[in-house]
C-alpha positions in Angstrom: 24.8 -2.2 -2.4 25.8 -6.1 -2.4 21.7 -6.9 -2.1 21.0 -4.1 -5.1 23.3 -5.7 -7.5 22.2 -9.1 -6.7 18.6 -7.6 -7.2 19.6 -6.3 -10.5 21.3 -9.3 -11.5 18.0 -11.1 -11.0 15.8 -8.7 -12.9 17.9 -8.8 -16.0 17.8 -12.9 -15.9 13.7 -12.3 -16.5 14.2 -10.1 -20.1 11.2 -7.8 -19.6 8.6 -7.6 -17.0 5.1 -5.9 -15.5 5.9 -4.3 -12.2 3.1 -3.8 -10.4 3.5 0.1 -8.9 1.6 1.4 -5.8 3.9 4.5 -5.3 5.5 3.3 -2.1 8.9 2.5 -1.3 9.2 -0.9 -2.1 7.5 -0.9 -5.6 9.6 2.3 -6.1 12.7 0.8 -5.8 12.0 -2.4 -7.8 10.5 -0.3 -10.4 13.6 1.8 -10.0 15.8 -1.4 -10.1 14.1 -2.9 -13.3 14.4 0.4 -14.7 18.2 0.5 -14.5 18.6 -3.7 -15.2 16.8 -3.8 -18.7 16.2 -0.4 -19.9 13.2 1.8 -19.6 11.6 -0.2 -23.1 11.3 -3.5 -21.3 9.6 -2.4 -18.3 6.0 -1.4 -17.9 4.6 -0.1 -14.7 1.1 -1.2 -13.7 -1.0 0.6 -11.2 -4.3 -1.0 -9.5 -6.6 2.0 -8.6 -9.4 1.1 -6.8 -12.0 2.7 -4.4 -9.9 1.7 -1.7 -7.1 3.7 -2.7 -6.8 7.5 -2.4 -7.4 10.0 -4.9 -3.5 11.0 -4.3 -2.4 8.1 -4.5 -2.9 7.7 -8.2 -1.8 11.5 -8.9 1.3 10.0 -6.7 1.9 7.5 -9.1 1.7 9.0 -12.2 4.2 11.7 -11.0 6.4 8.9 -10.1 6.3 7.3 -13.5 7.4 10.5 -14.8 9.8 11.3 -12.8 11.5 7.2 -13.4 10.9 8.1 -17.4 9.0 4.8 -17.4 5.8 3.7 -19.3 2.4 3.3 -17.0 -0.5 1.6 -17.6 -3.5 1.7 -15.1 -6.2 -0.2 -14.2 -8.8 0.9 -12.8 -10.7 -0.9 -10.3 -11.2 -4.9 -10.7 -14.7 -5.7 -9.8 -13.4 -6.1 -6.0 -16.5 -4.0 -4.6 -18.9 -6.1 -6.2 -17.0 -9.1 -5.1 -19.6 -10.5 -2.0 -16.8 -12.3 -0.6 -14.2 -9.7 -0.6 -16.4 -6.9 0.8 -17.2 -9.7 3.3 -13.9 -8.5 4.8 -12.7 -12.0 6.3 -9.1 -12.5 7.4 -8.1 -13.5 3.8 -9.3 -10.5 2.5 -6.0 -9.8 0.7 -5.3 -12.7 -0.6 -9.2 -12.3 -2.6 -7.7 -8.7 -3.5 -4.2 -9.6 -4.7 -5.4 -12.5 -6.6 -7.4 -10.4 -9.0 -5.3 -7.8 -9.0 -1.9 -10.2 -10.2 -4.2 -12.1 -12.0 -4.8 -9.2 -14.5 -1.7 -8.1 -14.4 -0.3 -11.4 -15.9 -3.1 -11.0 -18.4 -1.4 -7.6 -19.1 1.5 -9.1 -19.4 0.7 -11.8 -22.2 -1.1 -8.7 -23.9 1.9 -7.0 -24.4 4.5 -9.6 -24.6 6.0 -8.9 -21.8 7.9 -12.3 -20.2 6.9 -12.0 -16.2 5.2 -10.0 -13.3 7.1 -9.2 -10.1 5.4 -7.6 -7.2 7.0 -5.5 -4.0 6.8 -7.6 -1.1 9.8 -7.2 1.1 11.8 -9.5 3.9 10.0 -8.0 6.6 7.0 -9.2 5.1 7.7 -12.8 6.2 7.4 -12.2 9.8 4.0 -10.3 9.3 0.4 -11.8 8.3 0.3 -11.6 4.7 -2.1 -13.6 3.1 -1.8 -11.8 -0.2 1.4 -14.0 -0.6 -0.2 -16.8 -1.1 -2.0 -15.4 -4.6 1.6 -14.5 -5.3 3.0 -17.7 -5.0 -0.1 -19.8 -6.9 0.1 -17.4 -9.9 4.0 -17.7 -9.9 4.6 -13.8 -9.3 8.2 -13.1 -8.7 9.3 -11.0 -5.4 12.3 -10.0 -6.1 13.3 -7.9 -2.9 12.5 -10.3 -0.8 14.6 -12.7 -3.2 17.5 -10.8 -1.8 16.3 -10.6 1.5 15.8 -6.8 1.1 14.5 -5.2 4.5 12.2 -2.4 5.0 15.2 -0.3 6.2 17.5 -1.4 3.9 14.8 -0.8 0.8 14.9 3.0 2.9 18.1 3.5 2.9 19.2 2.8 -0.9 16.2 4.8 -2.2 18.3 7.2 -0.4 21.3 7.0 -1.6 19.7 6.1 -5.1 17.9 9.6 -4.9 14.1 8.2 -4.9 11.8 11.0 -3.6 10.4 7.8 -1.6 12.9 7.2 0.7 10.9 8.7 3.9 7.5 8.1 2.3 5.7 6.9 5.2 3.6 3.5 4.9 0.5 3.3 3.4 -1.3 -0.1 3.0 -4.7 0.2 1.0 -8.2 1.8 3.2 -9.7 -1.6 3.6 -6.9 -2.2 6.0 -9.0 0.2 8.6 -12.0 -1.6 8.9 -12.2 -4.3 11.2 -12.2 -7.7 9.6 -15.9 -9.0 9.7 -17.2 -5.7 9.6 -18.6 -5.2 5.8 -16.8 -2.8 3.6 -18.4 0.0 1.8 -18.0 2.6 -0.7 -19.0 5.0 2.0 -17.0 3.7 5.0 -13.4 3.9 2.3 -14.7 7.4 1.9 -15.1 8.2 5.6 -11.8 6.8 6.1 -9.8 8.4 3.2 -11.5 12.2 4.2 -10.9 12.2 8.0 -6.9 10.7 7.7 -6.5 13.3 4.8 -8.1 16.2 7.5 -5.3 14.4 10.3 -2.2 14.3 7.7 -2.9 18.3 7.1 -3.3 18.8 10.5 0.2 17.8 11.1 0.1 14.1 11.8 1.7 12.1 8.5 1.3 9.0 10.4 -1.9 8.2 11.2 -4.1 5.5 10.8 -7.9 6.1 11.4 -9.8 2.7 12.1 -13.4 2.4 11.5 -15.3 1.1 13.9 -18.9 1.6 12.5 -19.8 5.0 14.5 -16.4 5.0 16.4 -13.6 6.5 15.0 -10.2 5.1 16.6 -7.0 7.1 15.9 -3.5 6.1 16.2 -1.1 8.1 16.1 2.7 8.0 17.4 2.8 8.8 21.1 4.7 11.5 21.0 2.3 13.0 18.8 -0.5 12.5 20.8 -0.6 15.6 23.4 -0.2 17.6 20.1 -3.7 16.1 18.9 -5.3 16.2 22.5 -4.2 20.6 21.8 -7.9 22.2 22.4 -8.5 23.7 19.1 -7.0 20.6 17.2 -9.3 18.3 19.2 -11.9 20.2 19.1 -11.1 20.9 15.3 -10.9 16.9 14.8 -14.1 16.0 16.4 -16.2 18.4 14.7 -14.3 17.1 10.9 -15.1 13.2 11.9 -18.0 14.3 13.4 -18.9 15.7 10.1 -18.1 12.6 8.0 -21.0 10.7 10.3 -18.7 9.1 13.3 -20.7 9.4 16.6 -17.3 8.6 18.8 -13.9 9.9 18.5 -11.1 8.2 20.4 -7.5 7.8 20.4 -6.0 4.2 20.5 -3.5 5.1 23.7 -1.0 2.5 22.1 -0.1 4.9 19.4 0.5 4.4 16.0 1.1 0.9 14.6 0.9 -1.0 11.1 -1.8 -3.8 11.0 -3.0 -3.4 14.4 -6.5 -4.7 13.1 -4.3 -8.4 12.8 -3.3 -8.4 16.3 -7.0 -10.0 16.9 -5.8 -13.2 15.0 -2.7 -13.5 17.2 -4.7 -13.5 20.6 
């Protein structure tokens, strides 16, 4: 609990603040966090809700708000599907995305009076590709878990112990994250992706990633989930769904499940 104190310590330095809120772990806990530092009047959550985000990922988010007795706004969209360069889908793609999305969140800020924006972005995230960070550092956006040096597990295991229903919420980085970067992204293909993960999750697979290769479908899930998917009438159940949404070809990525596996291109 050393980190959470010295995270709450930090928070309370900044007066009030915009956190931006996905509904995951990490921008639970700092939500959470700011929350208990300043008082539920100084903090305002702000939720991006875009085409690339599920449908139950903004019912998720509201519930949350609820539950943390804190004040939401949302935005919803930002232009980023009309943005020729974003949809363009090159390797900075996040960094277009995250950009606009802080940038209108500090404009939210000013709006209400409110003195700074701090995003979610953990330790673990310094070892990964992120080139979201950069927008985060340019528009002075504080990070205040990784500030700490707070680690995925860690950020786990005191939601835990905090009592956040997100403690064991599995990972779930935005839709455009599935599609190949190069490969253009659509209004359609997000949709394609969103229905056919939702069919797998029902099915009995909460972590699953389904990567859209144009007509291919490539499925990860963990390996020792995989004979469970390969069952006859779940495979055959699965083919005819994607099938359905317009994938010609159904596969299964034999490495299993694995976050960003569409980066490991840019480390070859």
């Amino acid at each position: 609990m050393r980190k959470y104190r010295q995270l709450k310590d930090n928070l309370r330095v900044c007066e009030s603040l915009v956190v931006a809120f996905s509904g995951g772990v990490d921008s639970t806990l700092l939500l959470g966090a700011a929350i208990d530092a300043l008082g539920p009047g100084r903090v305002l959550a702000a939720a991006f809700h875009a085409p690339f985000h599920g449908e139950e990922e903004l019912t998720a988010v509201q519930e949350l708000a609820v539950h943390l007795n804190c004040r939401l706004e949302v935005i919803q969209d930002g232009g980023l599907l009309d943005n020729a360069d974003f949809c363009a889908n090159p390797p900075n793609r996040c960094y277009i995305c995250k950009h606009t999305i802080l940038a209108q969140l500090l404009a939210l800020a000013e709006q209400k009076g409110l003195a700074a924006v701090a995003e979610g972005s953990n330790a673990d995230d310094l070892r990964d590709y992120r080139p979201g960070m950069q927008a985060v550092e340019e528009l002075h956006v504080l990070s205040p878990l990784q500030s700490v040096g707070l680690t995925k597990q860690e950020i786990r295991q005191l939601s835990r112990d905090l009592g956040l229903p997100t403690w064991n919420k599995p990972s779930s980085p935005c839709l455009c994250s599935r599609i190949p970067y190069g490969s253009t992204i659509t209004y359609a293909k997000l949709r394609q992706i969103e229905y056919g993960e939702r069919f797998l999750k029902e099915a009995g697979f909460p972590e699953v990633r389904l990567r859209h290769h144009d007509n291919l479908a490539r499925i990860e899930v963990p390996a020792d989930k995989m004979a469970a998917l390969l069952h006859g009438q779940t495979l055959s159940r699965t083919q005819s769904y994607l099938r359905g949404l317009g994938f010609q070809y159904i596969t299964l990525d034999l490495h299993g499940f694995r976050s960003g596996s569409l980066n490991e291109i840019l480390r070859v």
